[in-house]
Structure formats: structure tokens, C-alpha cells
N, C-alpha and C positions, 0 to 999 in steps of 0.2 A: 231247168229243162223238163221239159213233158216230151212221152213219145206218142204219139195216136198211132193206131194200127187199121190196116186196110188189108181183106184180103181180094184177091183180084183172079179168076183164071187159074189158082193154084200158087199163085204168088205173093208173096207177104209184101206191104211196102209200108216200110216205119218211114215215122214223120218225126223227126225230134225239132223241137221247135225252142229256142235261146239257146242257150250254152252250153261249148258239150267242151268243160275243163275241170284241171283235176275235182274238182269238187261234186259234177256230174260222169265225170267220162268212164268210170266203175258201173254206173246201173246203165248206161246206155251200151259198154262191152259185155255184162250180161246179158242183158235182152238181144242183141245182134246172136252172141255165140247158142244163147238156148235156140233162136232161129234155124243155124244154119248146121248145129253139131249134129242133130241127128240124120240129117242128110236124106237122100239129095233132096234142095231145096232152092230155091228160088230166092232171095228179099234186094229188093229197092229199097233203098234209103235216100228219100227224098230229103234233099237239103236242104230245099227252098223257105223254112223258117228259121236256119239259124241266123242267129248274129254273132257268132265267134267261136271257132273252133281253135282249140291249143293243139300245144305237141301233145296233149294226155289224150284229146280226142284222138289224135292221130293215131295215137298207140291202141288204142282200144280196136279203132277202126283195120290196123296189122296184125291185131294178136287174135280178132274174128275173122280174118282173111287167110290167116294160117292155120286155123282150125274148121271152116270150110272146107279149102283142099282134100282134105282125108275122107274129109263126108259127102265130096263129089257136090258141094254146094256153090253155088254164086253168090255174089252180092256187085248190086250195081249201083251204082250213085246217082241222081238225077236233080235237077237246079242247083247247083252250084251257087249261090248269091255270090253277088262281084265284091264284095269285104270280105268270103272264106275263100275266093277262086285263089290268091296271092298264095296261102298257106299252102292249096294243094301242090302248085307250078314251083313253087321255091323246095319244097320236100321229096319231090317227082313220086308222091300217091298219085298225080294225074295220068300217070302211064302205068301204076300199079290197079287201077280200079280201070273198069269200062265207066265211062261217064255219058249223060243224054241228059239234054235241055230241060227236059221233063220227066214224071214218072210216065204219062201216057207213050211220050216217045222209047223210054226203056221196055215197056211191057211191047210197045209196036215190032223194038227189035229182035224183042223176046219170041215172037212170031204167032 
């Protein structure tokens, strides 16, 4: 897994691109939580290059969403690829996260 980083308007939008499982999903929940702990902050995590996210993604992905909160942060998720969209729908993060087609369309929302 590699992450590229974008910033945008004040907004962070990581790009993690292959696989985000136990083997990566530790340095991609650091880099999410250095993002969003010191608060408040903004980051899009554009999904659109993975190819597989696990349950360890997923855990990284709840354990930076619950440290967020405190810091009055967001994180939004943006392309979903239709091989990870199964994982989010089956685990219900698709109601836990805002989710947008895109990252242009997340920062659109963003206003």
C-alpha cells in the first residue's frame, strides 16, 4: 500500500492505493489518526485505488473515526471501487462514514 497526499482548500485527501490488510492497515491508521487528532480537520480518503480492503482496514478506518470525534474532525470517503463497496454494505461503515463518488464531489459537499 502507498498513500499520496493532496492538500486541497484546507483539506487533506489521502489516496491509499492496493491493500489496506493487516499487513498495511497499522501505517495507513497512523497516518489517518496523525491527520485528524489534532483537530479540527478535514481528510478525504479517496478509495478509488484500492483493491482490497479487510476487516483490519476496517478497524483502522473505526479506531481514526473515534479519535476524530474528540478533535471535532471529519473524515469522508470518496470512490468506493465496486470489489471494496461489498465489505463497506455487509459491515454497515456505509452509514458509519459520509460517502461521495468522488473526492471533487466530497470537497463540493464540503462547500
Amino acid at each position: 500500500m502507498q498513500i499520496d497526499e493532496e492538500s486541497r482548500g484546507g483539506v487533506l485527501i489521502l489516496r491509499p492505493t492496493g491493500r489496506i490488510d493487516s499487513a498495511t492497515a497499522r501505517a495507513f491508521e497512523n497516518r489517518l489518526i496523525a491527520a485528524v487528532e489534532p483537530g479540527p480537520a478535514v481528510v478525504v480518503v479517496d478509495c478509488g485505488g484500492l483493491t482490497l480492503l479487510t476487516s483490519a482496514g476496517l478497524r483502522s478506518l473505526l479506531k481514526a473515526a473515534r479519535r476524530a470525534k474528540p478533535a471535532r474532525s471529519r473524515i469522508l470517503l470518496a470512490a468506493i471501487p465496486a470489489p471494496v463497496r461489498p465489505v463497506f454494505e455487509i459491515s454497515g461503515f456505509s452509514s458509519l462514514f459520509e460517502t461521495h463518488a468522488s473526492a471533487d464531489a466530497a470537497l463540493a459537499a464540503l462547500g
